[in-house]
Residue, then its C-alpha position, 0 to 999 in steps of 0.5 A: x924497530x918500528x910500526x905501522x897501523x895495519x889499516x894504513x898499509x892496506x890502504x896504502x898498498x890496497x892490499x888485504x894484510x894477514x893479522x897474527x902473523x908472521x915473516x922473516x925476508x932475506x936479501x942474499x948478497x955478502x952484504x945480507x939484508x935480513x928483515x922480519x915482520x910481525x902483526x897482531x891485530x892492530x899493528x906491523x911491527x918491523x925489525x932488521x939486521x944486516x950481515x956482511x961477509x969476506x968472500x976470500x975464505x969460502x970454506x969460513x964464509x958458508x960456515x960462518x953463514x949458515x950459525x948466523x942464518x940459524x942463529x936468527x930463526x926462531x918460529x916465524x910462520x914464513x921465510x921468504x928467500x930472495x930468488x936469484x937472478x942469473x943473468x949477471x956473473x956466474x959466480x955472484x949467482x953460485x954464490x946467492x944460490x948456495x946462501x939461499x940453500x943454507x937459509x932453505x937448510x935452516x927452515x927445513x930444520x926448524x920445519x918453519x914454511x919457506x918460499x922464492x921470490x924474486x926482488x923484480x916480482x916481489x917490488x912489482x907486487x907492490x907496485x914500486x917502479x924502479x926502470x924510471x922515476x917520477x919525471x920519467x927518466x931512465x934510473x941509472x944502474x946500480x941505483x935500484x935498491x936506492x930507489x927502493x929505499x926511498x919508496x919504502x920511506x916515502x910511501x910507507x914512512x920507513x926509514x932504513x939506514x942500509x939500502x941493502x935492507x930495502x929488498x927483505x923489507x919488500x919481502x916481508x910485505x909480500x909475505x904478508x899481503x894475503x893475495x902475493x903468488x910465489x909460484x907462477x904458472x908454467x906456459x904450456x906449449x900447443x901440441x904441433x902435428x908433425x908430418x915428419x917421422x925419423x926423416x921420411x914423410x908420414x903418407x898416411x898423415x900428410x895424405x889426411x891432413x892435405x887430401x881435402x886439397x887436391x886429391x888426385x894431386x897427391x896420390x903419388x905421394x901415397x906408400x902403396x902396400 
C-alpha cells in the first residue's frame, strides 16, 4: 500500500481530485491486475492484488474468477472495467470480454456503479505517452504497460512490482479525476438526398433539385401523368 497527498497529484496531473471516495480498477488478462483507491480529505491511498489463471479449464477458470472477483468487492463508490480491444486474436477478446462480464455480474450484485474504459483512453487522460519515449523513439510491442509502470513511478512515485497492475492503477485515476468521460458521444452521419428510389430515378426530385440548371434540358426527364 501507499499514499499520495491529494493536493500533489493534482498538481501533478492538473486534474480536480474527488475527496471521500472511492475506486476499484481491473486489468482483465489471465494475469488480472486489480487496483483500489481511496481518498478522504487529505490523502490517496493505493492498494492492489494480482490474480493469475490457467486457461486449460475454461468451465474451472470462469468459476473460479467469478468467487475472486466477488470475494474483493465490498462497497467502492465505482468499478472501472478495462474496455476490450478487438483487434488482436479473437479468442484473447472473448475471453476478456466475458471476465468483464462476471466483474459487471459481481457489481450489479452488489448494486456498486460500474463503467468501461479502455487502457488507450484511460493513459491519454492522463496524458501518459506510450507509441514513443522521451527521445522520440517508436516503443517496441509488447513494452507498454512497461512504459506505464515506469511513469507511474516516475511521475506519481508509485513503485509497482507487477506491470500488470500498471493499468488498473491508471483506472483508478480516472476514476477518481472529477472531469474522466467514459462514454464518448457517438458521430452522427449527415442526412444525404437520395435521388434514387428502388432503382428508378425520383423525377419529381431530381426535376427539383436540378431544374434551376437548365430547365428545358430535363424535361424529358420529367414522368408525365
Amino acid at each position: 500500500m501507499f499514499k499520495i497527498l491529494i493536493s500533489d497529484l493534482e498538481k501533478k496531473l492538473n486534474k480536480k481530485i474527488k475527496r471521500n471516495f472511492s475506486v476499484v480498477g481491473w486489468d482483465t488478462s489471465s494475469k488480472c491486475g486489480v487496483c483500489f483507491g481511496k481518498t478522504n480529505n487529505i490523502y490517496l491511498e493505493v492498494d492492489h492484488t494480482f490474480f493469475e489463471y490457467d486457461t486449460s479449464d475454461h468451465q474451472k477458470m470462469y468459476s473460479q474468477m467469478y468467487h475472486d472477483f466477488g470475494s474483493l468487492l465490498t462497497d467502492e463508490k465505482l468499478s472501472i472495467i478495462e474496455q476490450v480491444y478487438v483487434a488482436f486474436n479473437p479468442n484473447v477478446a472473448l475471453l476478456l470480454a466475458r471476465m468483464g462480464s462476471l466483474i459487471m455480474a459481481q457489481c450489479i450484485a452488489k448494486k456498486i456503479p460500474f463503467q468501461f474504459l479502455s487502457a488507450i483512453s484511460a493513459r491519454a487522460n492522463l496524458g501518459i505517452k506510450t507509441k514513443k519515449d522521451k527521445d522520440g523513439n517508436k516503443i517496441p510491442k509488447g513494452h507498454t504497460k512497461e512504459v506505464v509502470a515506469n511513469w507511474l513511478k516516475e511521475e506519481l512515485g508509485f513503485e509497482i512490482d507487477q506491470n500488470d497492475i500498471a493499468d488498473a492503477l491508471v483506472l483508478v485515476l480516472n476514476g477518481l479525476c472529477e472531469d474522466t468521460i467514459y462514454t464518448k458521444k457517438a458521430k452522427t452521419k449527415k442526412k444525404s438526398k437520395k435521388l434514387f428510389s428502388k432503382g428508378l430515378i425520383g423525377y419529381e426530385i431530381f426535376n427539383r433539385e436540378i431544374s434551376h440548371i437548365n430547365p428545358e434540358a430535363i424535361k424529358k426527364f420529367t414522368r408525365k401523368k
